[in-house]
Backbone as numpy.savetxt, mean C-alpha at the origin, in Angstrom:
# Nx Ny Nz CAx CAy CAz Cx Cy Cz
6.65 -7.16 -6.90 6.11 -5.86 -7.21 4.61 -5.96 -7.52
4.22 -7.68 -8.09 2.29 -7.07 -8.06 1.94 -7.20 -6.76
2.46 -7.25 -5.78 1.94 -7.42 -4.39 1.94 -5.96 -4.25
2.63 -4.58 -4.12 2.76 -3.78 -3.75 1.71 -3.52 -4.85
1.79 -2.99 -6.26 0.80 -2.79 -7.40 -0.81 -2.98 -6.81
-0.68 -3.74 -6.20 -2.27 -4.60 -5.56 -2.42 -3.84 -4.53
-1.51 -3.21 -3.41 -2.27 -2.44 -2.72 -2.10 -1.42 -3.35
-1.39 -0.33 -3.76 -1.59 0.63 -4.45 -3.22 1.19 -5.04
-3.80 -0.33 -6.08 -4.61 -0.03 -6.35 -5.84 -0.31 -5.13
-5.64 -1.44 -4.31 -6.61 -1.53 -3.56 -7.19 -0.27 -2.39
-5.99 0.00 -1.80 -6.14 1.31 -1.12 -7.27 2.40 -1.89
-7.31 3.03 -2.56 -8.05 3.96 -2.91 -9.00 3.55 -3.10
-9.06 2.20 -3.80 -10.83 1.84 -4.12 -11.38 1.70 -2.51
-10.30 0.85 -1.53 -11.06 0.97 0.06 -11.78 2.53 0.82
-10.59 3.46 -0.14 -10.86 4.48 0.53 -12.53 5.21 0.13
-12.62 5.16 -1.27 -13.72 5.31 -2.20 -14.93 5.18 -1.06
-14.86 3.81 -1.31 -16.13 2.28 -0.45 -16.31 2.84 0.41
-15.54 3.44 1.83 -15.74 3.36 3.02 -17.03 4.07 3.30
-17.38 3.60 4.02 -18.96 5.41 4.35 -18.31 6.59 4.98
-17.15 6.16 5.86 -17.36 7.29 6.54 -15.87 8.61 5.61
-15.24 7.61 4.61 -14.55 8.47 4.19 -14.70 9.04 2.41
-15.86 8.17 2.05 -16.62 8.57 0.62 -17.02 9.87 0.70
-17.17 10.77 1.95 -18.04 11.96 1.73 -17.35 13.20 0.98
-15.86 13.27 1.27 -15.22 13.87 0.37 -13.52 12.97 0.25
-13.31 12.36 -0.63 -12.50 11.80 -0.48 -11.20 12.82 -1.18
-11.34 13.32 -2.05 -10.62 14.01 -2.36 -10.32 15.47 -1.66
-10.88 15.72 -0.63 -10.84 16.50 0.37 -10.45 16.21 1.49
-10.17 14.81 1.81 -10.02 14.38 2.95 -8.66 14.76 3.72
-9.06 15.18 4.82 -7.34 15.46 5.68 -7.42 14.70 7.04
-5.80 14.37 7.20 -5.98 13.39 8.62 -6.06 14.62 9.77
-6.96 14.62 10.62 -6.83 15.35 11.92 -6.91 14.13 13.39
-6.90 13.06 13.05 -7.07 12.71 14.10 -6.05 11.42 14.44
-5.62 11.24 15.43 -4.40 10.32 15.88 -4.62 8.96 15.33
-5.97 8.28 15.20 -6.37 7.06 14.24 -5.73 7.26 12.82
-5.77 8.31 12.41 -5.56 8.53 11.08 -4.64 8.63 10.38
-3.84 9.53 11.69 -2.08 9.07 11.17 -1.85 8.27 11.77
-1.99 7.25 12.42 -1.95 5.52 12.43 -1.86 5.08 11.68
-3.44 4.69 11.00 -4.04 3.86 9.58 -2.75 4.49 8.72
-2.74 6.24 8.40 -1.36 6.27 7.39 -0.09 5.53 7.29
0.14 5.64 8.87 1.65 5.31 8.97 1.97 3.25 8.98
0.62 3.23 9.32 0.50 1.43 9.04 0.85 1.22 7.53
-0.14 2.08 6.81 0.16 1.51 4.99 1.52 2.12 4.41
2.08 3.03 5.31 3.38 3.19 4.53 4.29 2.15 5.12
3.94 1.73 6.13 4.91 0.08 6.73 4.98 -0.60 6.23
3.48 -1.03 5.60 2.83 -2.01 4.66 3.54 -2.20 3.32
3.52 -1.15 3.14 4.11 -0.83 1.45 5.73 -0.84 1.64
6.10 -0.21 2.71 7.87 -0.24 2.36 8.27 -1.80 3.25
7.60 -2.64 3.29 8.14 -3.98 4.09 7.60 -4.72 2.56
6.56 -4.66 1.78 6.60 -5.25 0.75 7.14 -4.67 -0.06
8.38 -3.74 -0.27 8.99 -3.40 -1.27 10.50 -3.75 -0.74
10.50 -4.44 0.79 11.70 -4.42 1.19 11.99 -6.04 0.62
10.79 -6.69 1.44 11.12 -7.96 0.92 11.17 -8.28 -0.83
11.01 -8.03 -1.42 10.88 -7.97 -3.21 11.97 -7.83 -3.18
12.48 -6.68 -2.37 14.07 -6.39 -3.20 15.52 -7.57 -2.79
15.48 -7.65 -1.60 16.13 -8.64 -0.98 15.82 -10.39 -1.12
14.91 -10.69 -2.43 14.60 -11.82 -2.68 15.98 -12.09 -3.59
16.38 -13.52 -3.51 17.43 -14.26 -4.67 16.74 -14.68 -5.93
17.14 -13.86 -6.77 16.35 -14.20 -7.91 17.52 -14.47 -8.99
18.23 -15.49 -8.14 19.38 -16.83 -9.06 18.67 -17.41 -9.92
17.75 -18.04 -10.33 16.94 -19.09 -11.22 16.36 -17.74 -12.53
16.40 -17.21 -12.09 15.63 -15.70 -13.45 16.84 -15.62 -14.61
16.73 -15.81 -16.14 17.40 -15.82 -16.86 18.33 -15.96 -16.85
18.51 -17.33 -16.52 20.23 -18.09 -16.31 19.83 -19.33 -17.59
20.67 -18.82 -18.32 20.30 -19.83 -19.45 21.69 -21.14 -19.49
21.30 -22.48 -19.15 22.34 -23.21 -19.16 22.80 -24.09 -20.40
């Protein structure tokens, strides 16, 4: 989960940074086919690192012998 946490936060600060999308970021809307790309890439991004987290064996985590 800090892998996903990490982009969470990284994303927006990228978005901030960028030049061409700093001009209104909080205004920003996708109109163009790049854009719902780049979207649909980071929601891949994010639900393949939330897939693998979940499906990890985490046998050794508070097994007290």
């Amino acid at each position: 989960m800090k892998k996903l946490a990490l982009l969470l936060i990284l994303i927006p600060i990228a978005l901030f940074l960028d030049g061409t999308l700093s001009k209104d970021v909080f205004d920003y809307r996708i109109t163009t086919f790049s854009g719902w790309l780049g979207l649909l890439l980071l929601v891949m991004i994010a639900g393949v690192l939330v897939w693998a987290e979940a499906t990890k064996n985490h046998e050794k985590e508070n097994n007290l012998k």
